[in-house]
C-alpha positions in Angstrom: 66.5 97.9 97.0 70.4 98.1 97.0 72.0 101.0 95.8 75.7 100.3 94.6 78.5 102.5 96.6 80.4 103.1 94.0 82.2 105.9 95.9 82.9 103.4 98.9 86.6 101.6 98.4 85.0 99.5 101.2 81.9 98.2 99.7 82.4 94.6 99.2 86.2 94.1 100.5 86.4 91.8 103.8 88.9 92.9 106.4 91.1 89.5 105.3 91.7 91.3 102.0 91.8 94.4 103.1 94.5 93.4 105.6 96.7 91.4 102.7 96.5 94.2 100.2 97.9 96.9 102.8 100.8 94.3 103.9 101.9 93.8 99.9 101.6 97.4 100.0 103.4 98.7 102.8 104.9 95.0 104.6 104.7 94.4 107.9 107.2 96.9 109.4 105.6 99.6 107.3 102.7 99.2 108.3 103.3 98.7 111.8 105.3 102.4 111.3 102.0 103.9 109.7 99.6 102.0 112.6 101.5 101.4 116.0 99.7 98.7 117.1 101.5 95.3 118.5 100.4 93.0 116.2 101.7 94.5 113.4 105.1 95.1 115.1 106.1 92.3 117.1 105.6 88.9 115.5 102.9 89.9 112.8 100.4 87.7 110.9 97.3 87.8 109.0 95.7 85.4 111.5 96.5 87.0 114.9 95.8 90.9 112.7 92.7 89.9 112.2 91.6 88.5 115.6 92.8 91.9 117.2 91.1 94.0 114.8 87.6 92.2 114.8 87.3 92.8 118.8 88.9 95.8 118.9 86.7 98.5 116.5 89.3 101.6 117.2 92.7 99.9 115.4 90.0 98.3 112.5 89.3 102.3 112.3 92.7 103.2 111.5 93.4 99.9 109.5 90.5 101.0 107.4 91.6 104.8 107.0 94.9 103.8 105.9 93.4 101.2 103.3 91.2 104.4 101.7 94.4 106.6 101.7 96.5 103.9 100.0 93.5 103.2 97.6 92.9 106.3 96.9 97.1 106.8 96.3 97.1 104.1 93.7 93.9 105.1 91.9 95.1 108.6 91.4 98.7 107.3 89.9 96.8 105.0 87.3 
């Protein structure tokens, strides 16, 4: 039986989208400000980003901690 997670901003969101929503949010520089990791500050792209973060479980971690915060921001301003 599946139980919806409606209290999960993650349920259903792959780490493409995830990614693309937090670089319209923040851009690349902010982001790479809010995360220091290298792919966001030195020659950033969706493609690369996501290769790093689906080997490397620590920086998805922090990718995915700063997507709840920023979701959680914008669905408290609404």
């Amino acid at each position: 039986m599946n139980t919806p997670q409606a209290n999960n901003p993650l349920h259903g969101v792959t780490l493409a989208t995830l990614l693309a929503e937090l670089v319209a949010h923040y851009g690349w520089q902010g982001l790479g400000q809010q995360i220091d990791i290298r792919c966001f500050t030195h020659d950033p792209s969706i493609t690369s980003s996501l290769k790093f973060l689906r080997r490397t479980p620590w920086a998805r971690e922090r990718v995915e901690a700063l997507y709840i915060a920023m979701h959680r921001r914008t669905t408290r301003e609404k």
